[in-house]
N, C-alpha and C positions, 0 to 999 in steps of 0.2 A: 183474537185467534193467535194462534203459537206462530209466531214468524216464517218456520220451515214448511209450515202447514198450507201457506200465501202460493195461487199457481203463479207462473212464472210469465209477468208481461211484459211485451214488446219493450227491446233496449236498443237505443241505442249503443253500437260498438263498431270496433273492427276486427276482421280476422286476425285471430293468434295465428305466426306461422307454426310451418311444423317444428317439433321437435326429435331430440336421438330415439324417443320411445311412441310419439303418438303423433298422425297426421295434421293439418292444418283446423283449426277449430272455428267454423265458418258459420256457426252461430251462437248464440248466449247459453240454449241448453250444450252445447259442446263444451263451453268453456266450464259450464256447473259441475259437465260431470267428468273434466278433465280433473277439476278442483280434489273432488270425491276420490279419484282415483289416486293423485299425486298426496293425498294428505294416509292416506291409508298407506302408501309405498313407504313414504320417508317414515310416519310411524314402524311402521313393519321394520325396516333399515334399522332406527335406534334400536329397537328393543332384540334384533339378531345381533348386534352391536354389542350390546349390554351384556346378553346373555353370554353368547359365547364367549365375550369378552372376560367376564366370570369364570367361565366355566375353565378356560386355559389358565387362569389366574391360580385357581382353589387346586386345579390340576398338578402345579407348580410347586405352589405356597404348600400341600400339606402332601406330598411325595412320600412316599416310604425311602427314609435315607439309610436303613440300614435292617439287615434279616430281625424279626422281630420287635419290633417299633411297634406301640401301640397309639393307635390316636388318642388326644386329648378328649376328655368326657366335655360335649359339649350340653348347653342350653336350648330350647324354642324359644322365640322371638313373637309373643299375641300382637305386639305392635307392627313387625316386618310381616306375620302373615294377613296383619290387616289391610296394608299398603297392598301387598301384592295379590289383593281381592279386589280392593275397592278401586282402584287406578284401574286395570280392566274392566271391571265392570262399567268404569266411565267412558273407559273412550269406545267400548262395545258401544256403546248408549249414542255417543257420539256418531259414529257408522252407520248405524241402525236412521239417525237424523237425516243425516247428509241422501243416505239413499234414498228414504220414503219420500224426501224433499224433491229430488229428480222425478221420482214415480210419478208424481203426485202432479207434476208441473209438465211433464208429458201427458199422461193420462188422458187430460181432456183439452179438447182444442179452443181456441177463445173463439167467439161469437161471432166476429168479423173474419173468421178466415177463408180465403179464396179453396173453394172445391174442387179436386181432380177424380176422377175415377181411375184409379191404377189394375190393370188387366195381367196375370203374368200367364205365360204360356209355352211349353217348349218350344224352341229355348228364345222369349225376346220378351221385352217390356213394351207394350200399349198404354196409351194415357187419353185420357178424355175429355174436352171440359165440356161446362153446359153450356156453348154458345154454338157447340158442334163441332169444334176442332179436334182434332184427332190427331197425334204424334205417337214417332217411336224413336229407337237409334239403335241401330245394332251395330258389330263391328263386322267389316267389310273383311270376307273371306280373305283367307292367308296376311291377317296383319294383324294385330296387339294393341295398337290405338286410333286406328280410322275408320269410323261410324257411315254408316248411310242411316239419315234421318236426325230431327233434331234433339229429340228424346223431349225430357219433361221442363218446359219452360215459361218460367216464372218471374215473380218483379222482386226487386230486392228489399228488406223491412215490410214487408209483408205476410203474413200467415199465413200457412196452405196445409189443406187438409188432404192427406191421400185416404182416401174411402176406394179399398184393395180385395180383388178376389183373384181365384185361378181360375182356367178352363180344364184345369187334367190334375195334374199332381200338385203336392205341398214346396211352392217355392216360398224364400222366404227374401226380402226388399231390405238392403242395406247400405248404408251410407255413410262410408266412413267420415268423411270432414264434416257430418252432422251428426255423429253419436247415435243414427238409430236404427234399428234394426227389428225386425217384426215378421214374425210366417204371413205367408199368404197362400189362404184355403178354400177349394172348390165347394165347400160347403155352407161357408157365411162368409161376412166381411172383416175385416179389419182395418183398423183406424189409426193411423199414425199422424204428425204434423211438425214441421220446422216452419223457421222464421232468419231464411239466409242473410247474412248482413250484410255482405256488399257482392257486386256482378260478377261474375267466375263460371266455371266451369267443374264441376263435380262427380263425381264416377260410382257408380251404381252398381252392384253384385248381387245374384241370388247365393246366398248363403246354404242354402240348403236340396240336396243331391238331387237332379232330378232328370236324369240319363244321360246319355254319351255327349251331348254338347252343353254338358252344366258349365263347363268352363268358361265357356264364351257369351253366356246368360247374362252378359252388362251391358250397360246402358250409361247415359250421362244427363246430369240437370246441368244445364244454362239458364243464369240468374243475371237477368237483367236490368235495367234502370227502370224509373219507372215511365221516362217517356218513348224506350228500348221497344218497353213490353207495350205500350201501348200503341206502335207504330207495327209490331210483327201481330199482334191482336187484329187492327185492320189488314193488312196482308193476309192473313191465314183464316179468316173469318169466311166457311162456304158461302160460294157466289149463287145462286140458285140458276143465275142464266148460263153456268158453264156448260160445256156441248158434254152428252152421257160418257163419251171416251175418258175427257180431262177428269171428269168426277169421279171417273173410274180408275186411275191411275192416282189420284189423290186418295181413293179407299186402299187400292192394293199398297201405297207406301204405308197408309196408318197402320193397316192392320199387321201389317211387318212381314205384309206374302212374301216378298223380295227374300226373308231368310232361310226359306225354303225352299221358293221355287226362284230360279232364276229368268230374267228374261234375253242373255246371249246366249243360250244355247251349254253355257257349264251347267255340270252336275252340283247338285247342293242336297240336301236331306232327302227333296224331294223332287220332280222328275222339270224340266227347265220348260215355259209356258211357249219360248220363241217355237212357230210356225208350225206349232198345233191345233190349232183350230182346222177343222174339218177335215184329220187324220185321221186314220184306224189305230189304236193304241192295244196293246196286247196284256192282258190282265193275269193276274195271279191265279194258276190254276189251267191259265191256258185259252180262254175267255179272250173275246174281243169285242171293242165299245166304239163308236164313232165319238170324238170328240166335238160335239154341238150344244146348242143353249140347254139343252136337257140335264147332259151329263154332265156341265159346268156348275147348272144349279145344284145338282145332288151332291157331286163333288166338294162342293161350299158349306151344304148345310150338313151333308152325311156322310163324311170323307172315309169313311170306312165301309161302304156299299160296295163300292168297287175300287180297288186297289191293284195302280200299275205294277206289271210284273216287275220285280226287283228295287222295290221300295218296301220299306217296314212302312205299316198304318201308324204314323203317330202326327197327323194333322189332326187340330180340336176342331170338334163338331162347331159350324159359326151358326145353327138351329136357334132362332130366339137373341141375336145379335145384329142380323142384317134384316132390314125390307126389304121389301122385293125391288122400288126403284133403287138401291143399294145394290143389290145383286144384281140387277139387269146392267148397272152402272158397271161394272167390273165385269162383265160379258162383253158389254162394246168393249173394253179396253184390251181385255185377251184377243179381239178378232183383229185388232192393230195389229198385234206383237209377229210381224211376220217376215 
């Protein structure tokens, strides 16, 4: 098989840092398609070089030096236009390699790679694994780099597949220090994957617009060791003997409720949960609902049933995402918040 054709497996490396044009390159496919990107720039560079260089040259060299001058009759050249066919069409060819060779090597994930379910949703990142852990990280109102939660957290030389969907609109999951980037749609899934090479701290953006707080749509991967990852694996692994409260407060961090609703009493998207339970809450429309286990469940699965007065409806329906001891769990934890 053609060489560039081979997917791309596990290397050992280390992080390239950054450079004056491109971030830190924190895995092997970064580094591939930093390669790609940098051979195409400096090609590009010579041949603006060349040309223009020419072009001031011939500008110069064959001027009209005086009224009436006629140019010299010149020749064509079958040898210079064969060069200036055949050398493009090589390093086209070349280009044309280099890329499919990335495609190719992203494309499909290898066989051993560790599985996440990545969730996107106005506006926060949810991560899943199958042991039942659940993580997020949003950034903590009025700041630029400080997170509540841990986001998406991995072992370092390890493969990870994010298998991605939305709940509402087309966000799209991107990673600068790993070169990749991919929509993520409420419609099917999509499949992305790295292989971080050493333990760091990484920052996540949705790429693609998806209402008033798309700015703030990031998140971060922590890559760990791999006796790191294997010690916060035991730690974060559900206890099944936790009291409904704590399970309940450990779903409202996953599912990223915090970025919405608050639990001191500030305003955030959505209306703050502190010492609401067994209130009268006044609806859109003019409408009034007792805040009890009723309206908590609806609220969860059908958050647009009833909607507080002066809030937009833009919580995702969680319909077909929680069980009921899930949702009953996160019932005890609202009737704490007092």
């Amino acid at each position: 098989m053609i060489p560039f054709l081979l997917p791309l497996a596990a290397q050992a490396g280390t992080v390239e840092p950054a450079s004056f044009l491109l971030p830190p390159a924190a895995t092997e496919y970064a580094k591939q398609t930093d390669f790609t990107w940098n051979f195409i720039l400096i090609t590009d560079v010579v041949f603006f070089i060349i040309l223009m260089g020419m072009m001031i040259l011939f500008a110069v060299k064959y001027k009209q030096r005086q009224e009436g001058e006629k140019t010299d009759p010149t020749k064509g050249s079958h040898l210079l236009e064969a060069i200036w066919a055949v050398v493009p069409s090589i390093l086209l060819l070349v280009f044309f390699a280099l890329g499919f060779q990335g495609w190719i090597n992203q494309a499909v994930p290898p066989a051993d790679s560790l599985d996440v379910r990545v969730t996107g949703q106005k506006w926060s990142w949810t991560y899943e694994y199958g042991n039942g852990i659940k993580t997020f990280a949003n950034l903590k109102a009025g700041t630029q780099d400080q997170y509540e939660g841990e986001g998406l957290v991995v072992p370092a030389g390890k493969p990870i597949r994010l298998t991605m969907s939305s709940q509402d609109v087309i966000h799209s999951f991107y990673v600068p220090d790993f070169r990749i980037k991919k929509d993520v749609l409420a419609s099917r899934y999509t499949v992305q994957w790295f292989n971080a090479l050493e333990p760091g701290e990484h920052q996540v953006y949705c790429t693609e617009y998806c209402g008033t707080a798309h700015s703030r749509m990031m998140s971060r991967i922590k890559v760990l060791s791999a006796a790191d990852y294997s010690a916060w694996l035991d730690k974060n692994t559900p206890n099944e003997n936790e009291a409904p409260e704590v399970k309940g407060q450990k779903l409202f961090a996953a599912n990223a409720c915090g970025s919405c609703h608050s639990i001191d009493g500030s305003k955030l998207v959505g209306p703050s949960l502190k010492g609401k339970y067994g209130t009268i809450e006044t609806l859109e429309g003019g409408a009034t609902a007792q805040i009890d286990d009723t309206y908590i469940r609806e609220s969860i699965l059908m958050p647009a049933a009833k909607v507080v007065a002066g809030y937009a409806p833009s919580m995702p329906a969680f319909q077909g995402r929680l069980s009921d001891d899930e949702i009953n769990n996160l019932i005890a934890y609202i009737k704490t918040l007092q």
